[in-house]
C-alpha positions in Angstrom: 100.3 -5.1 85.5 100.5 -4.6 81.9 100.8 -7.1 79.4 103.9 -7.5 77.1 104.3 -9.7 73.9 107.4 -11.3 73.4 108.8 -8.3 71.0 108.6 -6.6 73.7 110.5 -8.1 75.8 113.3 -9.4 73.3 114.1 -5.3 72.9 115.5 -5.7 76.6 119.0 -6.3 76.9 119.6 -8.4 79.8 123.1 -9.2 80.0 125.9 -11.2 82.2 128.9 -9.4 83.6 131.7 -9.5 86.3 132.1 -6.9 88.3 135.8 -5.8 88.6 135.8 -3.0 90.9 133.4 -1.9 93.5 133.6 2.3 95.3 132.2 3.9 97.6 129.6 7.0 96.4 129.6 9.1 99.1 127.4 11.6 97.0 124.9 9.3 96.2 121.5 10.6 98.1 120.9 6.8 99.3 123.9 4.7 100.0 125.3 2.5 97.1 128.4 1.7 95.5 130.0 2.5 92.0 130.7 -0.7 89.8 132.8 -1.4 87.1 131.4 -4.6 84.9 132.8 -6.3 82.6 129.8 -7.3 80.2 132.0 -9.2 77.7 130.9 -7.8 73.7 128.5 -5.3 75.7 131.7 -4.0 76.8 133.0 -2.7 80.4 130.2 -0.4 82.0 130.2 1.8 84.9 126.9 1.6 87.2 125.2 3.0 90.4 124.0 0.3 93.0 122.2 0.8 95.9 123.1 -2.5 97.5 125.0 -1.9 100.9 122.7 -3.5 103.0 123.2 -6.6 101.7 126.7 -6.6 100.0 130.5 -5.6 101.3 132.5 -4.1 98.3 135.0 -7.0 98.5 132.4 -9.8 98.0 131.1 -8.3 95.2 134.6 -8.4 93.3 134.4 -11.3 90.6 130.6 -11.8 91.3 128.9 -12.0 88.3 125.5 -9.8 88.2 122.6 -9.4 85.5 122.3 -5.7 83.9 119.7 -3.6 81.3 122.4 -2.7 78.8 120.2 -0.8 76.6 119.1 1.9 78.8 120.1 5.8 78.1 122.7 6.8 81.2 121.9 8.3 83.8 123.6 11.4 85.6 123.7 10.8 89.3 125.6 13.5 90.4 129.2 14.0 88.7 128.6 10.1 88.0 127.3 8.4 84.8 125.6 4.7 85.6 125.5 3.3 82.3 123.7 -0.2 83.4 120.8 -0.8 85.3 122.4 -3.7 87.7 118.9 -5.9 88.6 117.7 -7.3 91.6 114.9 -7.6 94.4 113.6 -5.7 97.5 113.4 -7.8 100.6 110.9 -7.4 103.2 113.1 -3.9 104.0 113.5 -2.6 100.9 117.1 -3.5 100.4 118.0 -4.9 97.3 119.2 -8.7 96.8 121.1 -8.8 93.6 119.9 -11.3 90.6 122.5 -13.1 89.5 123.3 -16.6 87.8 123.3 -20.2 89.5 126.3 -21.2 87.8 129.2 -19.0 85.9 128.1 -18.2 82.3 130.4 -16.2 80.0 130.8 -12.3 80.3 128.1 -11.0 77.8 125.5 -14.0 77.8 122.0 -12.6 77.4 119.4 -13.7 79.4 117.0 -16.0 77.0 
């Protein structure tokens, strides 16, 4: 792994948002959902997720999730993901998303 120094990693934007709506994306090559966050002063950002293992689209409603902001978008398909939505493979390879122990405000970047 390589190493980073910590101007590095201040130059990733890792934000807070809620999501607000959750579609299917029948197109997409693997199964996932289109979101709609709400990232607070980041603004409201559209994104790809490949999380349907894990995640029914009405659960995921009002669940806050952790997003790379500052990434170029990304053309999957006719659809533009604008945030990078993070999380973790499990022993499968689905993802588990990262999110926040407690509520933090729309926006709040991770420190």
């Amino acid at each position: 792994m390589a190493e980073i120094n910590w101007g590095d990693f201040e130059k990733v934007e890792l934000r807070v948002g809620t999501v607000l709506e959750v579609e299917e994306f029948p197109e997409a090559r693997k199964p996932a959902y289109k979101l709609l966050v709400d990232f607070g002063e980041a603004g409201v950002r559209r994104s790809s997720a490949q999380i349907t293992k894990h995640y029914q689209r009405e659960e995921l409603v009002g669940k806050q999730v952790i997003g790379v902001c500052n990434f170029p978008r990304k053309q999957i398909g006719r659809f533009f993901s604008e945030v990078l939505i993070t999380g973790f493979a499990d022993e499968n390879g689905d993802i588990v998303l990262a999110i926040p122990e407690r509520p933090v405000p729309n926006g709040s970047r991770l420190c």
